[in-house]
VEXDREN-2710 file (C-alpha; in Angstrom, 1 decimal):
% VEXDREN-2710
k/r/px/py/pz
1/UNK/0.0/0.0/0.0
2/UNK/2.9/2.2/0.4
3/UNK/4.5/1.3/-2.6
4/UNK/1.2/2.4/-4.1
5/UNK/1.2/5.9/-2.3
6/UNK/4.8/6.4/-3.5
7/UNK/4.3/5.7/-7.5
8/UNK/1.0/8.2/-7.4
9/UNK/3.2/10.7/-5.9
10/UNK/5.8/10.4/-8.8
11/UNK/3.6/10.6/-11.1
12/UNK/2.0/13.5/-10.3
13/UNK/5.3/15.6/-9.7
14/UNK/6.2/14.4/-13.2
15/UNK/2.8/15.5/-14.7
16/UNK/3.4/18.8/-13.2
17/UNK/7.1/18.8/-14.3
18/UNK/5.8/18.6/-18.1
19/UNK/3.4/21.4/-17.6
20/UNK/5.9/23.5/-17.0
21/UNK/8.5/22.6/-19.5
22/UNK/5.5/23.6/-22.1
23/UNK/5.3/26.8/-21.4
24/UNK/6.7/29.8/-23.8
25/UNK/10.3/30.2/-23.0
26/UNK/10.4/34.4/-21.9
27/UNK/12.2/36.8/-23.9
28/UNK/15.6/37.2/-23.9
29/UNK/16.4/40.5/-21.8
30/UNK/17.9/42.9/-23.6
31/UNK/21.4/44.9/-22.7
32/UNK/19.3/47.7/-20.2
33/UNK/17.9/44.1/-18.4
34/UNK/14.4/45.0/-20.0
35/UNK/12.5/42.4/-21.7
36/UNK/12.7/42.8/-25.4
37/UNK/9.3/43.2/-27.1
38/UNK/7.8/40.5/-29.1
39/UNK/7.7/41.7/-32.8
40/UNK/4.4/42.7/-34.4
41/UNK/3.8/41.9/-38.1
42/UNK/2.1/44.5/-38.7
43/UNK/3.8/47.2/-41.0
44/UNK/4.2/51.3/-39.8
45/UNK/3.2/53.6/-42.1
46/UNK/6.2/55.2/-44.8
47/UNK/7.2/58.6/-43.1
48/UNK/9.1/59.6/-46.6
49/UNK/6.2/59.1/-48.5
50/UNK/5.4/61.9/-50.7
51/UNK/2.4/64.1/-48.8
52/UNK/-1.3/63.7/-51.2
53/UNK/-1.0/66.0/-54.3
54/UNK/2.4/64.9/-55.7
55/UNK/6.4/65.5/-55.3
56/UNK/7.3/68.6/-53.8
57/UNK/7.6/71.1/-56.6
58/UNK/8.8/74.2/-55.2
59/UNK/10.8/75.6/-52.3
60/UNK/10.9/79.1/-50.5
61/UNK/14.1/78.9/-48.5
62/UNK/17.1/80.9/-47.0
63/UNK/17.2/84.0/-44.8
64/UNK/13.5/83.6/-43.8
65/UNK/11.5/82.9/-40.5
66/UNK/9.7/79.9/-41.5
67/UNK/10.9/77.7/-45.0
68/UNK/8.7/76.1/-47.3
69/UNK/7.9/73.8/-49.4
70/UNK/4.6/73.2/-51.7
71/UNK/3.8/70.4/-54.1
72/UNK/2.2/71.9/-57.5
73/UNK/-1.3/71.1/-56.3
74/UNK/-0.8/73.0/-52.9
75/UNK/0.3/76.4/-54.9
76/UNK/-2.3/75.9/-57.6
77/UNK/-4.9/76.1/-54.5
78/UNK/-4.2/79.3/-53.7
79/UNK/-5.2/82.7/-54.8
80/UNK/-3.7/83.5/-58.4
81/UNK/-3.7/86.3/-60.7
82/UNK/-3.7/87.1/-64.3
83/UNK/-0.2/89.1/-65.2
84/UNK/0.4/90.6/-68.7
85/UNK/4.0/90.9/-70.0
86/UNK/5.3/92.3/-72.7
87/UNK/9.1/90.4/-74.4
88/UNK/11.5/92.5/-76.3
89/UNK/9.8/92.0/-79.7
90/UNK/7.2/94.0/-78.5
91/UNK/4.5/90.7/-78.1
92/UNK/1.8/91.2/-75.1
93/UNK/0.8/87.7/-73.2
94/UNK/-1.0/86.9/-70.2
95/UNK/-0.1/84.4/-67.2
96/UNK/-1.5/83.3/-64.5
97/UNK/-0.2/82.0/-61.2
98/UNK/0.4/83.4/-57.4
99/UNK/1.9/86.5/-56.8
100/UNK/5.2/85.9/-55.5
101/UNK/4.3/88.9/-52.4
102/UNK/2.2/86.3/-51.2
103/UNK/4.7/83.2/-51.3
104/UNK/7.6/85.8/-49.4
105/UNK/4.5/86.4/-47.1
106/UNK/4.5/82.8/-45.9
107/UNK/7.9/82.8/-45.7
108/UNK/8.4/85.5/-43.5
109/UNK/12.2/87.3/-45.0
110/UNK/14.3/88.3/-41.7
111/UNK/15.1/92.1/-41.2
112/UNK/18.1/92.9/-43.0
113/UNK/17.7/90.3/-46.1
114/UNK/17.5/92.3/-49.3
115/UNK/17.6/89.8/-52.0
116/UNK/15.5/87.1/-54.2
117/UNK/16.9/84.6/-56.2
118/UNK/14.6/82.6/-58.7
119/UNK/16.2/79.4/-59.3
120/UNK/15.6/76.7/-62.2
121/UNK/15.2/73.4/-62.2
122/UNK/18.1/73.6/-64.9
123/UNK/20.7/75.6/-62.7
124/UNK/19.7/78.9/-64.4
125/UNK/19.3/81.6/-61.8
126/UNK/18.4/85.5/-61.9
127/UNK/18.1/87.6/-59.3
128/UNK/16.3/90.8/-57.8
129/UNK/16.5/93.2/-54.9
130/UNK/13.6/91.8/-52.4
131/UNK/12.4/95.3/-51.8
132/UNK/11.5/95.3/-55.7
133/UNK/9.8/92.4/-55.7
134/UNK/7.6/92.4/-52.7
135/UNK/6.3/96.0/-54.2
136/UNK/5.5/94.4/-57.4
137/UNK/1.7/94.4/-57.8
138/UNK/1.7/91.5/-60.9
139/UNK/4.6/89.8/-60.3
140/UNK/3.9/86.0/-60.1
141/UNK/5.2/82.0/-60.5
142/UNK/2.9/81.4/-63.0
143/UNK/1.3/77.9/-63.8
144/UNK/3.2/76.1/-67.1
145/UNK/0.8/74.5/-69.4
146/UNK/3.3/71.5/-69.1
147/UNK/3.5/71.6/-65.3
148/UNK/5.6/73.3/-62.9
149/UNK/6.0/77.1/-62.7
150/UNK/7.8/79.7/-64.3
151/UNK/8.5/83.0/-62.7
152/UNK/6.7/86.3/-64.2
153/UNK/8.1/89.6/-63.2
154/UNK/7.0/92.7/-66.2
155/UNK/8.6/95.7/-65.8
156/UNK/11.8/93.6/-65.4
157/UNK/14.9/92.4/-67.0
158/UNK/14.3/89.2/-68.9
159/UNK/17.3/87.3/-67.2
160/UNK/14.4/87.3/-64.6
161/UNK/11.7/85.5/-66.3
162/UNK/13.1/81.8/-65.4
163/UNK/11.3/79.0/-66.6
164/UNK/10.6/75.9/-64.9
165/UNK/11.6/77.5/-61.6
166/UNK/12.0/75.2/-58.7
167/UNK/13.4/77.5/-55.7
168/UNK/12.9/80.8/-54.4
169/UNK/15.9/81.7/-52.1
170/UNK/16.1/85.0/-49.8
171/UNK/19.6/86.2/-48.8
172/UNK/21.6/88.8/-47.0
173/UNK/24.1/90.7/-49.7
174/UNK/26.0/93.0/-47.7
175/UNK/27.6/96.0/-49.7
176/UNK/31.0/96.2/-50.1
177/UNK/32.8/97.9/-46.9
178/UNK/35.5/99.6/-49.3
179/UNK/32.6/101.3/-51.4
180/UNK/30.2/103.8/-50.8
181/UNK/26.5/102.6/-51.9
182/UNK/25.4/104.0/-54.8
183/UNK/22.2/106.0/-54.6
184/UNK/19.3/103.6/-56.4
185/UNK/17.2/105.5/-58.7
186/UNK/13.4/105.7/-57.1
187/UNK/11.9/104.0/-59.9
188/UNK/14.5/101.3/-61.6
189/UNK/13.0/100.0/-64.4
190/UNK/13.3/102.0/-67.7
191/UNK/11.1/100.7/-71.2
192/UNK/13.5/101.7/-74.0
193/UNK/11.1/101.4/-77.3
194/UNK/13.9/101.1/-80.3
195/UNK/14.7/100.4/-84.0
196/UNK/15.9/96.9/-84.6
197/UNK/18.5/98.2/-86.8
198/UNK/19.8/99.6/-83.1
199/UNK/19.7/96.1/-81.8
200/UNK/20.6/94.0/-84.4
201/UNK/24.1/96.4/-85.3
202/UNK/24.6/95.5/-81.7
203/UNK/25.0/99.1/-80.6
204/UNK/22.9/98.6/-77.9
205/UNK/24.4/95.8/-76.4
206/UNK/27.4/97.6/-75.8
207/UNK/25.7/101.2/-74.7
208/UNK/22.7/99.8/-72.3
209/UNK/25.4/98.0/-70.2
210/UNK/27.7/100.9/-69.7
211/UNK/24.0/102.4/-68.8
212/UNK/23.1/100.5/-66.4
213/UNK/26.3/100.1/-64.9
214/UNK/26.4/103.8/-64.2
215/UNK/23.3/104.7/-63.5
216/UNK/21.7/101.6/-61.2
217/UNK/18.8/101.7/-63.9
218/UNK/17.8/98.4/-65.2
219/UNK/16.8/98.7/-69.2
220/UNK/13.6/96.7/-70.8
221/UNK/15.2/96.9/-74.3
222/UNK/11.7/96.3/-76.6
223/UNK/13.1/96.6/-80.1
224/UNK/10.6/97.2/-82.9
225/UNK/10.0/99.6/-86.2
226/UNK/10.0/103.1/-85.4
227/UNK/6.7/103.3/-86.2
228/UNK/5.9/101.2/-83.5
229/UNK/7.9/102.0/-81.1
230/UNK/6.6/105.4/-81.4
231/UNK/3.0/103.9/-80.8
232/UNK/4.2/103.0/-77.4
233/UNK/5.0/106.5/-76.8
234/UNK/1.5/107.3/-77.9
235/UNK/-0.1/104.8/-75.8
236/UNK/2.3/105.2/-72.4
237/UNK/4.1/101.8/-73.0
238/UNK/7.8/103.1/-72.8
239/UNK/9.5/105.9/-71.1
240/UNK/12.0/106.6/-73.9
241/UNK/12.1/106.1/-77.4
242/UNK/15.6/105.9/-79.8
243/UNK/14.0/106.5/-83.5
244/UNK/14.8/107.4/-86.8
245/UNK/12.0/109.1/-88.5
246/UNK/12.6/112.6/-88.5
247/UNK/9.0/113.5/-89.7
248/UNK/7.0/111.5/-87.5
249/UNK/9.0/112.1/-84.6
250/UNK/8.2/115.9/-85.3
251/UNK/4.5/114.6/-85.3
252/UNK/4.8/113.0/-81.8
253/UNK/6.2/116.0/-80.8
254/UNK/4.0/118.2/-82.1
255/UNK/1.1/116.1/-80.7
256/UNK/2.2/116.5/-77.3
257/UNK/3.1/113.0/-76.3
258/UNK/6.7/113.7/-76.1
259/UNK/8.6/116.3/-73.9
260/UNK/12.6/115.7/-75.1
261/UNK/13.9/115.2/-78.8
262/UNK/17.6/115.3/-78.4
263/UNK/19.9/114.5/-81.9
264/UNK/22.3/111.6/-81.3
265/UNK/24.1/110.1/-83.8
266/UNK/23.4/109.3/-87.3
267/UNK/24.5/106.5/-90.2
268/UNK/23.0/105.8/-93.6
269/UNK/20.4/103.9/-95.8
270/UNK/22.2/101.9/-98.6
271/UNK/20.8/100.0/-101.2
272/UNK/21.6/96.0/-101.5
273/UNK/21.3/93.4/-103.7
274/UNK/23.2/90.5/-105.6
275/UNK/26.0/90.7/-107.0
276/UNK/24.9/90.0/-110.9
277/UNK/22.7/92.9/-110.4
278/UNK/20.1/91.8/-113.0
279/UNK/18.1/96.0/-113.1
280/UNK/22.0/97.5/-113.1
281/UNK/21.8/100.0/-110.3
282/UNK/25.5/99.5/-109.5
283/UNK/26.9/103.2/-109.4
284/UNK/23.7/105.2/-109.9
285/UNK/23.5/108.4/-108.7
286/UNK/19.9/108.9/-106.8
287/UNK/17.8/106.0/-104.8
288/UNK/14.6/107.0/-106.5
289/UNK/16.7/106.3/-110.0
290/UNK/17.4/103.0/-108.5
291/UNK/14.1/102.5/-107.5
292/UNK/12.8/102.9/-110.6
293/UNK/15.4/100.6/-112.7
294/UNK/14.8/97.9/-110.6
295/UNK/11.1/98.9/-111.2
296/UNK/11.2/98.3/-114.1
297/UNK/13.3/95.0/-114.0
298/UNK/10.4/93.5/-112.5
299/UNK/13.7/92.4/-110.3
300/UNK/12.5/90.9/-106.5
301/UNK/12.5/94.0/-103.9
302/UNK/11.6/92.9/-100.2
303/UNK/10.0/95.3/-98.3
304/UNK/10.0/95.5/-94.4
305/UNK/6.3/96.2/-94.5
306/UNK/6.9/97.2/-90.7
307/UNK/6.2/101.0/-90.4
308/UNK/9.8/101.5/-89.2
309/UNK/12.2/104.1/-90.0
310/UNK/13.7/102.4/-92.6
311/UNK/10.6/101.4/-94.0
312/UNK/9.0/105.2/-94.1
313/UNK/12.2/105.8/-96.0
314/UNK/11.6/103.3/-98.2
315/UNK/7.9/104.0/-99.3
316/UNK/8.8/108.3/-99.8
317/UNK/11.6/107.0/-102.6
318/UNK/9.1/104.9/-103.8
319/UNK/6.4/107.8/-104.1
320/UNK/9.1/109.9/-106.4
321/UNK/8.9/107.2/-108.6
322/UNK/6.2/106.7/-111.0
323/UNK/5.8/103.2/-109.8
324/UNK/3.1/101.5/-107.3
325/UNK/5.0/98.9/-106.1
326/UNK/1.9/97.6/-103.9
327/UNK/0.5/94.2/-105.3
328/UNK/3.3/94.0/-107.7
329/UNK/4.8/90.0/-107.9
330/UNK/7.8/91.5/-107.4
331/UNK/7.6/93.2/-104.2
332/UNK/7.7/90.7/-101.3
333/UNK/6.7/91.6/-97.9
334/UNK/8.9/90.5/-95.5
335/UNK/6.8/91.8/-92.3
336/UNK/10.5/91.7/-90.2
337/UNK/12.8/93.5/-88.7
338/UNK/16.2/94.7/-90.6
339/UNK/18.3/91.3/-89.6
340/UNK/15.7/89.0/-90.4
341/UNK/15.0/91.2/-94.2
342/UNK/18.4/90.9/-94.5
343/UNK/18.8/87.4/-94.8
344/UNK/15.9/87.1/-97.0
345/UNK/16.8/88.9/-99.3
346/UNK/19.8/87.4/-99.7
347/UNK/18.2/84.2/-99.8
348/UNK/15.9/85.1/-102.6
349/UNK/19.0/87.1/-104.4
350/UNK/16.8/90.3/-104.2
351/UNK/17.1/94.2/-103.8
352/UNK/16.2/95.9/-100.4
353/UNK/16.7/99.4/-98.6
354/UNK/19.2/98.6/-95.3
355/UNK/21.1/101.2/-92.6
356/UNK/24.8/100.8/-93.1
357/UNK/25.1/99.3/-90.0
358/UNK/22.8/96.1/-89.8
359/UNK/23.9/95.5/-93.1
360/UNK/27.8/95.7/-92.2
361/UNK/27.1/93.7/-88.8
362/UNK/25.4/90.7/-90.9
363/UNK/27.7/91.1/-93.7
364/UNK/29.4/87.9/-93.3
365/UNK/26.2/85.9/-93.8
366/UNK/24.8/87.9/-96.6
367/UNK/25.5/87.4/-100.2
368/UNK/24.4/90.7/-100.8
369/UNK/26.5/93.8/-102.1
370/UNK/26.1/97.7/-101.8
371/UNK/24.7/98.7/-105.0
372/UNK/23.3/102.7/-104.6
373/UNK/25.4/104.7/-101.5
374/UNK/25.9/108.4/-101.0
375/UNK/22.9/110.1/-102.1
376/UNK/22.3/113.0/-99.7
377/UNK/18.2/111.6/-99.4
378/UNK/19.7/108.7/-97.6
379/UNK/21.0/110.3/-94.8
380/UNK/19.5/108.0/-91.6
381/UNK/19.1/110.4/-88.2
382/UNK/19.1/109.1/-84.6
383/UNK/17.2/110.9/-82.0
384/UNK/16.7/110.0/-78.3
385/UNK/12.7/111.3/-77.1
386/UNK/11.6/111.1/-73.9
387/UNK/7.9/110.4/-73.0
388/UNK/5.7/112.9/-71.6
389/UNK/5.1/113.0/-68.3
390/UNK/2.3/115.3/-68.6
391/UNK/0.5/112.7/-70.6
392/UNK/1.2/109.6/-68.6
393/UNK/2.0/110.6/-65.0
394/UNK/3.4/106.9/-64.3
395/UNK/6.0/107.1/-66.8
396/UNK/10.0/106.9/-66.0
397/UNK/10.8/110.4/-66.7
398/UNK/13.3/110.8/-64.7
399/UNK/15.2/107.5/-66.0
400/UNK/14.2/108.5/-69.7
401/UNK/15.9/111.9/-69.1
402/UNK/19.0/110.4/-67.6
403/UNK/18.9/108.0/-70.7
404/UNK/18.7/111.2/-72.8
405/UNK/21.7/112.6/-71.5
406/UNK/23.9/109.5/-71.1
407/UNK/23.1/108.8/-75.1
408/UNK/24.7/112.7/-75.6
409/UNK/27.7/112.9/-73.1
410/UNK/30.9/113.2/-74.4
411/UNK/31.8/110.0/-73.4
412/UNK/28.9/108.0/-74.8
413/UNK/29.3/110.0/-78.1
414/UNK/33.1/108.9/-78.1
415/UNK/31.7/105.6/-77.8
416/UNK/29.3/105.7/-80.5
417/UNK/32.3/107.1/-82.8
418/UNK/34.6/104.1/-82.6
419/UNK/32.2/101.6/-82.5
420/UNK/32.6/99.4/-85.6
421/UNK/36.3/100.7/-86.3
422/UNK/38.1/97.0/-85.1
423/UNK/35.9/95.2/-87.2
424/UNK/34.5/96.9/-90.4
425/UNK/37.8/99.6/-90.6
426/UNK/35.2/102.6/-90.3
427/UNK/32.5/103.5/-87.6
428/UNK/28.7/102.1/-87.9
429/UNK/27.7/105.4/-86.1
430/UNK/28.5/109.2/-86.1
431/UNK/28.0/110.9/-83.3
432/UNK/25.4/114.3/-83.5
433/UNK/24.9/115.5/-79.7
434/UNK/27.0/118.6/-80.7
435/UNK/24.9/119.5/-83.7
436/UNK/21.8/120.5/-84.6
437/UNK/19.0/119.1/-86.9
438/UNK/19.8/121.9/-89.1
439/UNK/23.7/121.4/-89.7
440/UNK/22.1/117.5/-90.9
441/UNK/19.7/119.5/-93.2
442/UNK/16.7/118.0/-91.6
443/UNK/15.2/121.6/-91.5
END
């Protein structure tokens, strides 16, 4: 009976043993002594996801209080604008997008920072001061019809309109310690309405630098006929005007809508074509006699058909003919600037009426000769007109006059003189300021 007592006893210690032997074995503890926790399968959410709307398309960083960053979706949500600007070739367009005032807004600039720089997605860059900009009623990051934004800024320097720009970045520029600031004109931005033959000798492109360089004006170069250009004045769409049309300029005048005619420089019209010269105008004396030979040639003339300067000159030598050239086969309208005729013409191995100095600057791409030169009636006069104030109260009058009087200093005139002489042997240009329309026979 005790034998019996014994074997139950075993057997329930070894029952209870294997009880225990099946339970979990505990975590191991982990280095702190704490029991690591067991490992849940189920998966945390991505923190680097991209947030609902898309990537993150643009960024406002740099010397500001609070930096951000807005996918396309989140900008397109707020508040936009319609912007118009006008490009150098004198073409109007309107964008839309969110005034870049309101981005800087978010942002928050510290004191002291002073400058924005709009940054594309390519590396390109332009920049502005951040006073300028945050006055700007119309300036925007407008929406691209192919996504992402472009910035919009009229009134300014093209180097400023940056497509596909990707960062906005405000910073400190401190002036240098060893220079005295120069005093920023009140109103910066200056319209200059001009003749392509102005642009395209590549006058300008040296004289507008040494401008802005001097003055702390920043030019809007929009280069068009002269009979466009003097629209603008008409219309209060440029503060200064650089013409050659003597007669209508007098009309502008005369009109009211401009205040200062100053007399710059002046070049001439010559008369091109190829070099077999099919009417034989080679050597004749008068353009009108030209005119008429080739006339009568039935020989190809291209017209600028542009109401420029040149092209006023043009159609008077045409009415002291006793031609029409209008709706003749002949006379092909090229609806371009002098450049662009230029090249047509030789092209099409035809006649046309060119300033000396487009012609002379294109030369080496031209297979074009002059034909007619040195008749006093082709004598091509520069002046420099301001707009009038009087008529359009928002106009840059004070930048149009210092443009005025830079274009007839001695040292701009100087200048003007030797421009051309290491590459054509002769001057494109002579300089005027010290005489009057009269010494040119204009009156």
């Amino acid at each position: 009976m005790k034998s019996l007592k014994t074997l139950l006893m075993l057997l329930i210690v070894a029952a209870f043993l294997l009880t225990g032997c099946a339970q979990a074995e505990p975590a191991a503890p982990t280095e702190s002594g704490e029991a690591a926790p067991v490992e849940e399968e189920a998966v945390a959410e991505d923190a680097s996801a991209p947030a609902e709307g898309g990537d993150i398309a643009l960024t406002l960083t740099g010397d500001v209080a609070s930096e951000m960053a807005w996918t396309e979706a989140e900008v397109k949500a707020m508040d936009a604008i319609e912007a118009e600007s006008t490009n150098k070739d004198g073409e109007t367009s309107t964008y839309t997008g969110v005034l870049i005032s309101d981005l800087l807004a978010l942002a928050k600039p510290n004191e002291g920072a002073n400058t924005v720089t709009f940054v594309a997605d390519d590396g390109y860059s332009g920049e502005a001061t951040l006073e300028e900009v945050l006055a700007c009623p119309d300036c925007i990051v407008s929406f691209r019809n192919q996504g992402g934004f472009s910035t919009v800024l009229p009134g300014f320097s093209g180097k400023l309109q940056v497509k596909g720009v990707v960062t906005i970045e405000v910073t400190t520029v401190e002036a240098a310690a060893d220079e005295p600031d120069a005093e920023a004109p009140a109103v910066p931005t200056l319209i200059l309405a001009t003749t392509t033959s102005t642009q395209d000798s590549g006058l300008l492109d040296v004289l507008v630098p040494l401008f802005q360089e001097q003055t702390g004006y920043v030019v809007q170069t929009v280069a068009v006929g002269t009979g466009a250009a003097l629209k603008m004045a008409e219309e209060g769409n440029a503060d200064v005007l650089l013409v050659h049309a003597p007669a209508s300029e007098k009309a502008l005048m005369e009109a009211g809508w401009g205040k200062d005619r100053m007399l710059v420089m002046h070049n001439d019209f010559v008369i091109v074509g190829p070099e077999d010269d099919p009417a034989g105008i080679q050597g004749i004396a008068t353009a009108v006699e030209a005119f008429q030979m080739i006339a009568d040639a039935g020989a190809d003339f291209i017209t600028r058909g542009d109401d420029s300067g040149t092209n006023k000159m043009e159609i008077s030598l045409w009415g002291k003919t006793q031609t029409d050239p209008n709706g003749q086969a002949w006379y092909i309208d090229s609806g371009q600037g002098m450049g662009a005729t230029l090249t047509i013409t030789s092209e099409k191995q035809a006649y046309t009426l060119t300033d000396r100095a487009t012609y002379l600057a294109n030369k080496e791409n031209l297979d074009l000769e002059i034909l007619v030169e040195g008749d006093a009636a082709l004598l091509n006069v520069y002046h420099v007109m301001t707009v009038n104030p009087d008529k359009w109260p928002k106009s840059n009058y004070e930048g149009a006059l210092a443009f005025a009087d830079f274009m007839t200093s001695p040292e701009t005139q100087a200048v003007i003189g030797e421009f051309g002489v290491d590459k054509f042997g002769q001057p494109l240009f002579f300089p005027d300021a010290d005489k009057t329309d009269a010494d040119l026979g204009l009156e």
